[in-house]
Backbone bond lengths (Angstrom), bond angles and torsions (degrees), N, CA, C in turn:
res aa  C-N    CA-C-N  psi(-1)  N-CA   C-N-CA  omega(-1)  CA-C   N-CA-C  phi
1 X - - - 1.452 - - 1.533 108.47 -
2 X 1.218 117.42 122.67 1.430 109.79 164.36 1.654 136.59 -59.66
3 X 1.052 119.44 163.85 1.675 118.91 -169.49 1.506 100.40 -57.35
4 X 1.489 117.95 -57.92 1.429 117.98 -164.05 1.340 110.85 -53.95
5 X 1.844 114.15 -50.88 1.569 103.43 165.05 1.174 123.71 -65.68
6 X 0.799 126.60 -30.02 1.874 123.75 162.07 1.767 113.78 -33.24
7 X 1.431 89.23 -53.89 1.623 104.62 -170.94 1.615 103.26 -91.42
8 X 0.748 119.98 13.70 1.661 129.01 155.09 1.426 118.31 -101.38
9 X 1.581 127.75 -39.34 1.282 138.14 -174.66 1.544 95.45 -62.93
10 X 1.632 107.66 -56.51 1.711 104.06 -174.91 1.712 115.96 -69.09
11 X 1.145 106.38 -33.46 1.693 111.39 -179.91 2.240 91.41 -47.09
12 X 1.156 96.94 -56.88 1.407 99.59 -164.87 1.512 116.12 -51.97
13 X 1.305 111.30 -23.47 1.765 127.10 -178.02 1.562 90.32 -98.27
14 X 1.078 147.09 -54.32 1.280 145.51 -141.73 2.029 111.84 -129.46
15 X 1.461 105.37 52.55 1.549 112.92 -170.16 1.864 109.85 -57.33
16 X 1.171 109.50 6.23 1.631 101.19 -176.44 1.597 102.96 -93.01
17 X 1.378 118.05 -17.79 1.165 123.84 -176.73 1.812 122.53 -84.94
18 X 1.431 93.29 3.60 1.806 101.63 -168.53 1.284 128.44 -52.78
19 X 1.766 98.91 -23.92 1.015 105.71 179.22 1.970 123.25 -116.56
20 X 1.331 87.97 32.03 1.531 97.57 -159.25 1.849 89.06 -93.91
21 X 1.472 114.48 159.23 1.196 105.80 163.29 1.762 115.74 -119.27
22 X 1.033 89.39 158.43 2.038 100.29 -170.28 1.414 105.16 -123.08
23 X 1.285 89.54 160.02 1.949 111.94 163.81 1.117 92.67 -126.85
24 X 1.792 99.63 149.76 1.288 117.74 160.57 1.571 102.48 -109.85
25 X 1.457 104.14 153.74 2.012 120.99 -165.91 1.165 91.84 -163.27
26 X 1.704 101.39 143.05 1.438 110.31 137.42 1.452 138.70 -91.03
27 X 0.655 123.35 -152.06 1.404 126.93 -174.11 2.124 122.56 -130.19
28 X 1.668 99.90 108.09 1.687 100.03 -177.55 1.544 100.30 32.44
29 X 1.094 101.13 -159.06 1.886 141.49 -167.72 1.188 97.25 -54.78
30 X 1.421 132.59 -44.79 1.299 111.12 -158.20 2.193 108.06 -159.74
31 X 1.298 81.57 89.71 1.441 110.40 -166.78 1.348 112.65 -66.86
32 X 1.305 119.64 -10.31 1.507 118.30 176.02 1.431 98.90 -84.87
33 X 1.006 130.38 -62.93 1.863 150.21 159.76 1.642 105.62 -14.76
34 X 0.908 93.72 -61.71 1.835 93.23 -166.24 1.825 106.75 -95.00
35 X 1.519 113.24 -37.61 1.047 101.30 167.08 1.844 122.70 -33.25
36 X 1.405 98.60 -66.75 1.154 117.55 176.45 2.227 129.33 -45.24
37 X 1.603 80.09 -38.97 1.799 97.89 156.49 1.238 110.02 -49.83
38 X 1.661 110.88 -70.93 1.725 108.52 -174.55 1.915 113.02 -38.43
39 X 1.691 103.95 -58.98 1.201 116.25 -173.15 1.450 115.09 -45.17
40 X 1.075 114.98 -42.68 1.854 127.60 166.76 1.318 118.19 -63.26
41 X 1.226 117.77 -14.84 1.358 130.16 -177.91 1.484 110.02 72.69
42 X 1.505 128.71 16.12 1.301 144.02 -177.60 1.585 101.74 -59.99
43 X 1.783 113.86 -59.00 1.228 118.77 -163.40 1.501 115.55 -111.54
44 X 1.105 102.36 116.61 1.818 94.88 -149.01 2.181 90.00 -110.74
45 X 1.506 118.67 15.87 1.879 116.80 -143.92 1.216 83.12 -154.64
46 X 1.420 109.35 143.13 1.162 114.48 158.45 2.005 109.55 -162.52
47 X 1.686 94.75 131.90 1.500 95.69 -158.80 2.135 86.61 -98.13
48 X 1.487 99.95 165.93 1.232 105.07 174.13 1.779 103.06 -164.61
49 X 1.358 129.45 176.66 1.433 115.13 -152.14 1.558 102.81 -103.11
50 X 0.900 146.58 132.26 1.792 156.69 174.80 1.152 99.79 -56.46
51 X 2.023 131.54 -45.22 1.311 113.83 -174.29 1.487 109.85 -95.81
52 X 1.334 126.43 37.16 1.385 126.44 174.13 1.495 93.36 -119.20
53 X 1.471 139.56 -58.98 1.667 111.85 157.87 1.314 125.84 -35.44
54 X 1.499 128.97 -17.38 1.229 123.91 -157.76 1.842 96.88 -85.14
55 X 1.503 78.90 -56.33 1.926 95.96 171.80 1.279 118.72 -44.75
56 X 1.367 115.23 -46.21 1.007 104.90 -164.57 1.606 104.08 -94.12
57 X 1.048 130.51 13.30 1.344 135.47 -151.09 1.179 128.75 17.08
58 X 1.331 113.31 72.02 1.391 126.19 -161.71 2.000 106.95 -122.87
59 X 1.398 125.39 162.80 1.033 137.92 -168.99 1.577 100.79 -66.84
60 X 1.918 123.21 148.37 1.495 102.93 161.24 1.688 89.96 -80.82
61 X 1.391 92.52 155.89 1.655 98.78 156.28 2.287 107.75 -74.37
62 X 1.587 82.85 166.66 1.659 104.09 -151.62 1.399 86.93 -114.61
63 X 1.865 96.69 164.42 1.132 95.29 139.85 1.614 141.98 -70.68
64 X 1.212 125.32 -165.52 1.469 105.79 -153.89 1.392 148.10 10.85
65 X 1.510 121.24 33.34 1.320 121.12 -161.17 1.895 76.47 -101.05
66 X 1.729 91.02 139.91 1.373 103.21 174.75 1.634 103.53 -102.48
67 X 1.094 113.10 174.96 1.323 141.90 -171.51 1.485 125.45 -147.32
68 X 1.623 121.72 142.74 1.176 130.51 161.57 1.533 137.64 -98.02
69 X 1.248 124.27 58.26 1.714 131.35 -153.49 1.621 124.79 -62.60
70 X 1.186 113.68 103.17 1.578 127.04 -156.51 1.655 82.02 -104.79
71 X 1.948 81.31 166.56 1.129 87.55 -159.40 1.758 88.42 -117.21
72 X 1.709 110.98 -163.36 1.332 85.98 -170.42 1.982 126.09 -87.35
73 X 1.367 102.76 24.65 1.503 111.64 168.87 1.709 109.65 -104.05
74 X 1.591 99.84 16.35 1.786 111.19 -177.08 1.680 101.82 51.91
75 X 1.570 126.99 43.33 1.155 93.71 176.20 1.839 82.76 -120.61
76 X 1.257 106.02 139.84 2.127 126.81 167.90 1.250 84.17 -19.15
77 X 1.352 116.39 152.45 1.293 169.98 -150.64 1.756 128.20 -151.73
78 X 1.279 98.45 -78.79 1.401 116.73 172.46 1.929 106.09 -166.90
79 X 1.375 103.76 176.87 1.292 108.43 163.81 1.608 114.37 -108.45
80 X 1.386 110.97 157.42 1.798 106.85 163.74 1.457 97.10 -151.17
81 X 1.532 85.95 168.80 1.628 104.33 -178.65 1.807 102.88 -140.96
82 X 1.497 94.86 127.12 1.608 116.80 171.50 1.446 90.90 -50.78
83 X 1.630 108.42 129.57 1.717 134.98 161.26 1.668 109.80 -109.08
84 X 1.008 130.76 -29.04 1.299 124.64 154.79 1.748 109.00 -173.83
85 X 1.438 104.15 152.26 1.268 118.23 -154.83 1.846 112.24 -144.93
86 X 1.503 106.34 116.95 1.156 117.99 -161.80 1.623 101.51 -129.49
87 X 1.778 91.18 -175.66 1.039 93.45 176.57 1.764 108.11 -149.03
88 X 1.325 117.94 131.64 1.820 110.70 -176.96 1.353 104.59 -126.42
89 X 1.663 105.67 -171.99 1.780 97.19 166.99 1.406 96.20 -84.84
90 X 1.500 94.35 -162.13 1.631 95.96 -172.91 1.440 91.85 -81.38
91 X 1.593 122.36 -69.30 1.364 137.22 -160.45 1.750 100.48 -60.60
92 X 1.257 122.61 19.70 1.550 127.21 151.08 1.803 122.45 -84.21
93 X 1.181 94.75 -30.50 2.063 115.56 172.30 1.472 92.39 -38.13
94 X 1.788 98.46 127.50 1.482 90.42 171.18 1.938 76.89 -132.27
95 X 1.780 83.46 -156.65 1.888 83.78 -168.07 1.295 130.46 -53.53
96 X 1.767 89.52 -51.81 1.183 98.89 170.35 1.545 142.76 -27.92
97 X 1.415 118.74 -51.23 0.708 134.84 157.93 1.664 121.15 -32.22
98 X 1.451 97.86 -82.23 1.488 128.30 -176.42 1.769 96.40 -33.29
99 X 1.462 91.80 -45.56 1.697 84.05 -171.24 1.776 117.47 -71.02
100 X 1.422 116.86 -30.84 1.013 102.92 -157.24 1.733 84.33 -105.24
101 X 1.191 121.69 28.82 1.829 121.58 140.90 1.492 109.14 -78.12
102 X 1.636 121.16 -34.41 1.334 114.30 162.43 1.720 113.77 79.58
103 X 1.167 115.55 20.69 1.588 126.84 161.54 1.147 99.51 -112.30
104 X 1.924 89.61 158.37 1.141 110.29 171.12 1.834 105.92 73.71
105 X 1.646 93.50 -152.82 1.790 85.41 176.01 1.597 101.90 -110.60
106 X 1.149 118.66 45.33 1.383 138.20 161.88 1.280 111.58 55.96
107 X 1.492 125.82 32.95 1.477 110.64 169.29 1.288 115.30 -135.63
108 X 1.165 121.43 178.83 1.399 126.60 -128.81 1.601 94.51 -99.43
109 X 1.336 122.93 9.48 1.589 118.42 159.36 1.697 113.12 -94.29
110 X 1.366 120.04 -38.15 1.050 126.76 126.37 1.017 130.33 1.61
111 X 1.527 112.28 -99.26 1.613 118.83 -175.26 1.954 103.58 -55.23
112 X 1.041 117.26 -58.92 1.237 114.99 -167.89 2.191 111.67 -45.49
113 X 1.190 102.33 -35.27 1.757 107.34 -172.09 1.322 80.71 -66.38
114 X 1.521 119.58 -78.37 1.572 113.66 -161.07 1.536 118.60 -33.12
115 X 1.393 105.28 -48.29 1.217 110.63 -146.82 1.796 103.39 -75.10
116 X 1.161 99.10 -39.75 1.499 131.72 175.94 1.757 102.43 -27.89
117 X 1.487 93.54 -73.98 1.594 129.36 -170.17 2.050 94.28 -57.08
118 X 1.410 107.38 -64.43 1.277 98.37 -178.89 1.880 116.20 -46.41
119 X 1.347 107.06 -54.54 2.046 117.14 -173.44 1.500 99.53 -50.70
120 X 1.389 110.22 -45.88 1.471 93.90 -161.95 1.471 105.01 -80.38
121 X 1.588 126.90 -23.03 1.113 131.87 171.31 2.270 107.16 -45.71
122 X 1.390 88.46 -52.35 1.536 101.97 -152.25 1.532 92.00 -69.32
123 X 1.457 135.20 -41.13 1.417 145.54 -142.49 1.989 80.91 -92.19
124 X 1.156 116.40 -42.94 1.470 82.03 178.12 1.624 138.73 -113.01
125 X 1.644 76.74 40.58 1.681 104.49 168.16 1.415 100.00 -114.63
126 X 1.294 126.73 10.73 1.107 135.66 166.36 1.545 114.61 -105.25
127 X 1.101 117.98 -14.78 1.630 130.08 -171.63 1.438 96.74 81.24
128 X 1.322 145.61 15.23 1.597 133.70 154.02 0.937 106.77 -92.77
129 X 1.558 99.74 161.45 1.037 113.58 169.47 1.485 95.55 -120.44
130 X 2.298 104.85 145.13 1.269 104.69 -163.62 1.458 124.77 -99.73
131 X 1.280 157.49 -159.16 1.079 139.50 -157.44 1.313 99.46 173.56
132 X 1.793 131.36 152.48 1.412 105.29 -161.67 1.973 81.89 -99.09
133 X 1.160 146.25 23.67 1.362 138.94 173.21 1.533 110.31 -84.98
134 X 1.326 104.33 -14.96 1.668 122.14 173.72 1.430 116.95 -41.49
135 X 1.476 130.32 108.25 1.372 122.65 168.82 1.556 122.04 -61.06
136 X 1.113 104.17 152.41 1.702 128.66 -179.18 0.917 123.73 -139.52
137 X 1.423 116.53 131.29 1.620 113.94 -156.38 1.978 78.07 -108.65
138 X 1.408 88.90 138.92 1.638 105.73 174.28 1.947 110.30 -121.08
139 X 1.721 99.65 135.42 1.426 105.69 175.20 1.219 101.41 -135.14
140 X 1.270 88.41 122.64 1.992 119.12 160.42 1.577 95.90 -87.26
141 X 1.606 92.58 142.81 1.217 88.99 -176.47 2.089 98.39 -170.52
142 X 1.390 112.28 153.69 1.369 114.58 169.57 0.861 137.97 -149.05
143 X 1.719 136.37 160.33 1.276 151.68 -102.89 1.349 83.68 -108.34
144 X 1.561 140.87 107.33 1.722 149.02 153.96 1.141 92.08 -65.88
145 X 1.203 124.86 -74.09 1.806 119.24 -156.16 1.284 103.83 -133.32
146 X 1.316 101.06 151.39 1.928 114.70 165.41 1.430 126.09 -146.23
């Protein structure tokens, strides 16, 4: 199914949203995997880097900004909508968190290797170099439609 019918099927269940606008994304490395987390309601968080919007000069995401989460053949998934949206260092991540990102076996030794391995990956495809004092903008966020 394509995104637009996707985003027509839910407009039709969900008419307050008609006029809202969305992106569709996947998700890191492996979009079939986590897509499917959100859909389970496993992964309800998702962290990403503050100086890669900066670079790229791009918008932070908001609250209520909805979304369309494809998987990795880009075909809809589900919808969500940002419930609140912050920003910490990295080496502030405590479990909580880690858990309700919902990879892996959800804890916060866990989240930190992955996450670790991904920043420093991303920061020097950015020309930084990363550091765990590095801000991260974090979104909680949940499943409207599926």
């Amino acid at each position: 199914m394509t995104t637009d019918k996707y985003w027509e099927n839910f407009i039709e269940e969900n008419p307050d949203y008609k006029d809202k606008a969305y992106e569709a994304w996947q998700f890191g490395e492996d979009p079939d995997t986590l897509a499917e987390l959100v859909v389970q309601g496993t992964k309800t968080l998702t962290c990403s880097s503050l100086r890669e919007y900066q670079v790229e000069n791009e918008p932070l995401p908001e609250v209520g900004d909805v979304s369309i989460i494809l998987d990795a053949a880009d075909q809809p998934k589900c919808v969500i909508e940002n419930m609140k949206v912050y920003t910490m260092k990295f080496s502030d991540v405590d479990a909580d968190i880690a858990y309700k990102e919902g990879e892996g076996d959800r804890t916060l030794a866990y989240w930190r290797k992955s996450h670790l391995e991904f920043f420093e990956w991303l920061y020097e495809k950015l020309g930084h170099e990363f550091s765990e004092s590095e801000e991260i903008v974090v979104e909680e966020f949940r499943v409207i439609y599926k």
